[in-house]
N, C-alpha and C positions, 0 to 999 in steps of 0.2 A: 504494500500500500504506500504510496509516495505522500508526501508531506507538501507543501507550497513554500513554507519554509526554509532556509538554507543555514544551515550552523557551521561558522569558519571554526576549523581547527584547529592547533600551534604549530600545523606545517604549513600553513595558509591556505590549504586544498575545499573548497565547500564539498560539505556533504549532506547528501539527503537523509530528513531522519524518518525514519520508520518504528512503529509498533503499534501492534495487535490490537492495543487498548486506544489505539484514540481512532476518527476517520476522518477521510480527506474534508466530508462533510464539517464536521466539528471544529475544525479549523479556519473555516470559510470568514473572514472577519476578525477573526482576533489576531491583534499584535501582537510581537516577541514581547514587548514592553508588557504585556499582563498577563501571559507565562512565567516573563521570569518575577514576576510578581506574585503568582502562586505560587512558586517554587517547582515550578515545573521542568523549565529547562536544562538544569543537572543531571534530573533524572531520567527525560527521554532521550539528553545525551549519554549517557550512563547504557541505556539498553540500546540505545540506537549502534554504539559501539560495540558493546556487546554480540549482539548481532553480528554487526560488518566481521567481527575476528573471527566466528565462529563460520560462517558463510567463506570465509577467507582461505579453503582447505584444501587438497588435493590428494586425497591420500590413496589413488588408484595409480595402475602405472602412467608412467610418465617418460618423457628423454629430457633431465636435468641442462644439458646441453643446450640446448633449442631452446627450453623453458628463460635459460639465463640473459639467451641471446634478443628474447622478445618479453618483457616486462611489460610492455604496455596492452599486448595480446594475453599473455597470460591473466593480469591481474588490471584490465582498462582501468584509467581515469574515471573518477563521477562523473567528468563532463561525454563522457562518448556515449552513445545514444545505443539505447537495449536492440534497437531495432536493426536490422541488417545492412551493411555498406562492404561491398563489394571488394576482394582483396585489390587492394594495391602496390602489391610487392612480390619481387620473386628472385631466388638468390640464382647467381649462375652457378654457384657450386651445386644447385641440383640438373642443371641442363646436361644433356649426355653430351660428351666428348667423343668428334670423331677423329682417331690419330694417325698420322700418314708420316714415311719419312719425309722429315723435314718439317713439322710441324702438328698443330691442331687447331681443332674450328669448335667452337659451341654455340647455341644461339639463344633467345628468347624472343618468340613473336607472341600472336594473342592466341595461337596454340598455347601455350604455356603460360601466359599472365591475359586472361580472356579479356579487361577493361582495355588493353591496351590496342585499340583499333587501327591508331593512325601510323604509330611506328613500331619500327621491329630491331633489335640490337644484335651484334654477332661478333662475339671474342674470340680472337685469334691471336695465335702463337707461330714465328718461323723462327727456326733455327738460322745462322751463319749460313748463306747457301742456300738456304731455306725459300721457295717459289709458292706464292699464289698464281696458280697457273694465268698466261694471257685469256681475257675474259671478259665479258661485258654484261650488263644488267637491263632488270625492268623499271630498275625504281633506282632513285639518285642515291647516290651511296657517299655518306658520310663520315669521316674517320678521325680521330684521335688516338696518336701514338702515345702508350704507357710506360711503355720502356724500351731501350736500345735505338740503333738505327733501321730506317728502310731505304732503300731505292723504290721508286715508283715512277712508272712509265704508263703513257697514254699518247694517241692523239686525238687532236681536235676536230671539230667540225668539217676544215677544211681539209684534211689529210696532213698538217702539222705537226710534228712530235715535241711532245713533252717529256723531260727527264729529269728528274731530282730526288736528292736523297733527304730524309726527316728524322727528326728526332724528336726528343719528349717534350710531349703536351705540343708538337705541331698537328697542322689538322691539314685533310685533302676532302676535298668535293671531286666526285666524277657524276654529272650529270649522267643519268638513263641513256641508255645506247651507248655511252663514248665506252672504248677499248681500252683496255688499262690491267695491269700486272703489280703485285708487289712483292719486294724481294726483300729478307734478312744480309742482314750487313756484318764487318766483325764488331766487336771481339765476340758479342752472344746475341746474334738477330736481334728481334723485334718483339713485340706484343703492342696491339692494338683495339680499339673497339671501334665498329661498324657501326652506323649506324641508320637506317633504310627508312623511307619516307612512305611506309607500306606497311600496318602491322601484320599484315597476312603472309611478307617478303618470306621467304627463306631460302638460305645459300644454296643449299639443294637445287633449285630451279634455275640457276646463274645460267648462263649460254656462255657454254665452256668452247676455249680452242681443241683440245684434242676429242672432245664429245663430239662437237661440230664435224671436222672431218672423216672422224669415223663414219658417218653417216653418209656421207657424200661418193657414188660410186667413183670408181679409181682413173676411169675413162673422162669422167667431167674434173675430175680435179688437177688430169696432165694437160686437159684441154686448156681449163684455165689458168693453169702456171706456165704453161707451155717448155713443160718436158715429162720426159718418159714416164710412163706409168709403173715400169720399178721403181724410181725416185723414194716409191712411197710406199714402198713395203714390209717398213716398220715402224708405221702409223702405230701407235698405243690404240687396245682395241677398248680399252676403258677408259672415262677420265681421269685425268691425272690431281685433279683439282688442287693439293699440296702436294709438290716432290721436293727431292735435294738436287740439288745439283752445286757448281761451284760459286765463289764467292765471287761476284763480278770486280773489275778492274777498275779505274778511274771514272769519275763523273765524267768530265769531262771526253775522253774518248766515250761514253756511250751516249753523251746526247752531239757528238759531233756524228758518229757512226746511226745515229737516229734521222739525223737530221736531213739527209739526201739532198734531193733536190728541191725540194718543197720549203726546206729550213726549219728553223722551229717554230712554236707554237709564242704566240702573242700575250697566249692564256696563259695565268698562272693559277693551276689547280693545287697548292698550298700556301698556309698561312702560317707565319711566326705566332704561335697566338702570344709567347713571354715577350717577345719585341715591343709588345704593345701595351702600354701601363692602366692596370686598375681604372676601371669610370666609377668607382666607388672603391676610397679605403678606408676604414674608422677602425677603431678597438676591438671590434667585434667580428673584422674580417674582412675582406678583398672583394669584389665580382670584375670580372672581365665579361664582356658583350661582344660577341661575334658572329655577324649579320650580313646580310649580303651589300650594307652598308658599307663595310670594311673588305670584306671576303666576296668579294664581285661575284664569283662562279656560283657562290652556293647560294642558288634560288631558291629552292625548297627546304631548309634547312637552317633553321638561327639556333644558337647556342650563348648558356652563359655559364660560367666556369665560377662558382661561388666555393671560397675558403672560410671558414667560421673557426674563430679564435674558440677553444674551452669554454663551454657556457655562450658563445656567442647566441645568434639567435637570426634566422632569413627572417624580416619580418613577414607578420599577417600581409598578405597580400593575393592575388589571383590574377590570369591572364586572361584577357576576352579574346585572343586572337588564336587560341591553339589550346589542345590536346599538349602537355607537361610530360615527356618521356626522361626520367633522371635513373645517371649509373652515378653510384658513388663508387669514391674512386678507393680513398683514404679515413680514418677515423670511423667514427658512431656518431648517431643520434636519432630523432625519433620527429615523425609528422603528422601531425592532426588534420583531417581530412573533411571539412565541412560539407555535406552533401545536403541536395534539396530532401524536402520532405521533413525536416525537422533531427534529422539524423547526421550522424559525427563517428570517426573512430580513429584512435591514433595505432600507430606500427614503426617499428624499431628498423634499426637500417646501418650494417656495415660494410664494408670494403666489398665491393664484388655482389651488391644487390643492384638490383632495378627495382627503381618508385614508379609510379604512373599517375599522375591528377588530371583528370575531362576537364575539360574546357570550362571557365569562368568560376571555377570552386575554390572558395575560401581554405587557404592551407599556410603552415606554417613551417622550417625545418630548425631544430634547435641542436647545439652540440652537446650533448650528452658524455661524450669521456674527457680523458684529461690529454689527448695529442689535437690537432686541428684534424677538421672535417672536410673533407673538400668532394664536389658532387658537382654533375653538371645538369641542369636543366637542358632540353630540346625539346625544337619545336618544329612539328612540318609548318613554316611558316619562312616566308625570306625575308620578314621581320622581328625584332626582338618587340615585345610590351608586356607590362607590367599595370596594378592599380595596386597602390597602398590603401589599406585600411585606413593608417592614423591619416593617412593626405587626405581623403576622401570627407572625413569626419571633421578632419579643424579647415577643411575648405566649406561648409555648410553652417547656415547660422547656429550661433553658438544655441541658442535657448532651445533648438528642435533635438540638437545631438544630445543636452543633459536629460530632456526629458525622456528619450527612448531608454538613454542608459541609467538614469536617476544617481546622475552624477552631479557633484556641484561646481559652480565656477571655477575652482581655484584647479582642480583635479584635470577637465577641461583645457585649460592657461597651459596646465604641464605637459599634455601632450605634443610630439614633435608636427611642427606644421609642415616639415619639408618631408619626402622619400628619402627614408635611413635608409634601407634595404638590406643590410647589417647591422646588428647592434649588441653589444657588448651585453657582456655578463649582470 
């Protein structure tokens, strides 16, 4: 039976009280002020708690593990709502891993995190030598290097080639249809996150080079390179999609050896994203913005790279322009997910999950351990936007905002009027 009431705690958490002996009805009208004038309030705190610890239990089996890694699923907040909202989380350590020499692939689409509609993520691993076979897609593939070096090759529209090599926390756009490869480098390849403007996408379905040929009788394929039909009699009859091979040579010799007659490519299909300084830094943490604003090529695709100090805090805010697909990269922390209907629920989140928030939903991410947080927001969108909460609220006359939240002036006054968008402890 729920109370209308709310009695703060000494952790400052409100809780609802509850018991047997009073009803919702009964309460209808009377103030805290003539409860605790009865003496009443000690003691329905007294059993209200009582309650909550004994309700507080689990004593069937369990995996301690998981339990530890998700507190706020285990034991929700008061504030998350009884009523159902739909997972928004899903770690890649449970995705299967396909391994090949020379590397591996994992994925999570909305097979595997069903909210997630608009986009699809795909973690990859190459070794030194290490090949994602030459290849081309349906949906625009976006990237962020983790770790090590790559080489990455493509050409452009016009039949230009592209050749450069990346390294941590650079990002590449390959628009839908363009052709494009990517290779580990020394001392210890690469690892990378994909990430596909499609939540349906999966790697599996790429239009691979050696799938392709295989496919192609051996008569049409001397016709069109114009030589002999032995030439190609040791086509791979499978794809190769990750192999080994060697650790290629100079940049410079393969984007000259690329470059024929045509020359190179005008486009640049990577971005420094460390070259380019914080659009927001305060006590609480960093965000970078990377939009087709800055990153020309990538049209379907905005990103922003947020770091959260210990205790920092991404303020309350929501996007009206996109679907929210987030890999954290680094650290913990946990996000409350305000959905319509009157319904909430918060979920815990470390190194190597996928978050997901729909379009226009009130969410928040806060840092929870003691190293920094760092996670990226994307969006199928080839713009970045944002709406702050506290902007929204000291933008609108003051007297409307205290009375929805029966707040007073002063409290009000103290809110920030600009977009923190990080905020300290």
């Amino acid at each position: 039976m729920e109370n209308l009431n709310q009695i703060s705690t000494t952790d400052g958490n409100a809780r609802a009280i509850t018991h047997d002996k009073f009803t919702r009805r009964g309460f209808l009208g009377i103030g805290s002020a003539a409860l605790a004038a009865a003496g009443m309030v000690p003691a329905i705190r007294a059993a209200g708690q009582e309650q909550t610890d004994r309700s507080r239990s689990d004593p069937g089996p369990s995996n301690p593990t998981l339990d530890a890694q998700n507190p706020d699923s285990m034991w929700p907040p008061d504030t998350d709502s009884k009523s159902l909202v739909q997972t928004f989380k899903y770690p890649f350590s449970f995705a299967n891993k396909r391994v090949y020499e020379g590397g591996w692939s994992r994925e999570v689409t909305v097979r595997e995190l069903a909210v997630s509609k608009s986009m699809a993520g795909v973690n990859m691993r190459l070794t030194a030598g290490g090949v994602r076979e030459l290849h081309w897609h349906t949906a625009g593939e976006w990237a962020i290097v983790l770790y090590g070096t790559a080489r990455i090759t493509a050409i452009d529209a016009n039949g230009k080639s592209f050749v450069a090599d990346v390294n941590k926390n650079d990002l590449w756009y390959f628009p839908s249809g363009i052709p494009h490869s990517i290779q580990g480098l020394d001392p210890d390849g690469t690892e990378f996150m994909l990430v596909f403007d499609d939540g349906d996408f999966s790697e599996s379905e790429t239009v691979l080079l050696s799938d392709s040929m295989a496919h192609i009788p051996r008569e049409v394929l001397s016709k069109n390179f114009g030589v002999a039909e032995q030439a190609f009699k040791d086509l791979p009859r499978q794809e190769l999609f990750i192999f080994q091979t060697e650790v290629p040579g100079s940049l410079e010799a393969d984007q000259n050896a690329a470059a024929g007659s045509l020359g190179k490519s005008a486009r640049d299909f990577a971005f420094r994203t460390m070259e380019m300084p914080p659009i927001k830094r305060t006590k609480g943490g960093e965000v970078r913005i990377v939009d087709s604003s800055k990153f020309k090529v990538s049209t379907t695709v905005a990103m922003a790279m947020v770091t959260l100090r210990p205790g920092g805090l991404r303020e309350l805010h929501w996007h009206p322009n996109a679907d929210e697909w987030q890999y954290y990269i680094s650290g913990k922390g946990r996000m409350t997910v305000v959905a319509t209907g009157n319904r909430a629920r918060t979920m815990d989140f470390q190194a190597g999950d996928v978050g997901y928030v729909e379009n226009a939903l009130l969410h928040y991410i806060e840092n929870t351990g003691d190293t920094d947080l760092t996670f990226l927001e994307m969006f199928k969108s080839s713009f970045y936007q944002d709406l702050s909460l506290s902007e929204w609220l000291t933008h609108t006359p003051p007297e409307l905002v205290m009375a929805h939240l029966r707040i007073d002036k002063a409290t009000f006054d103290a809110m920030p009027k600009d977009k923190a968008v990080v905020l300290p402890r």
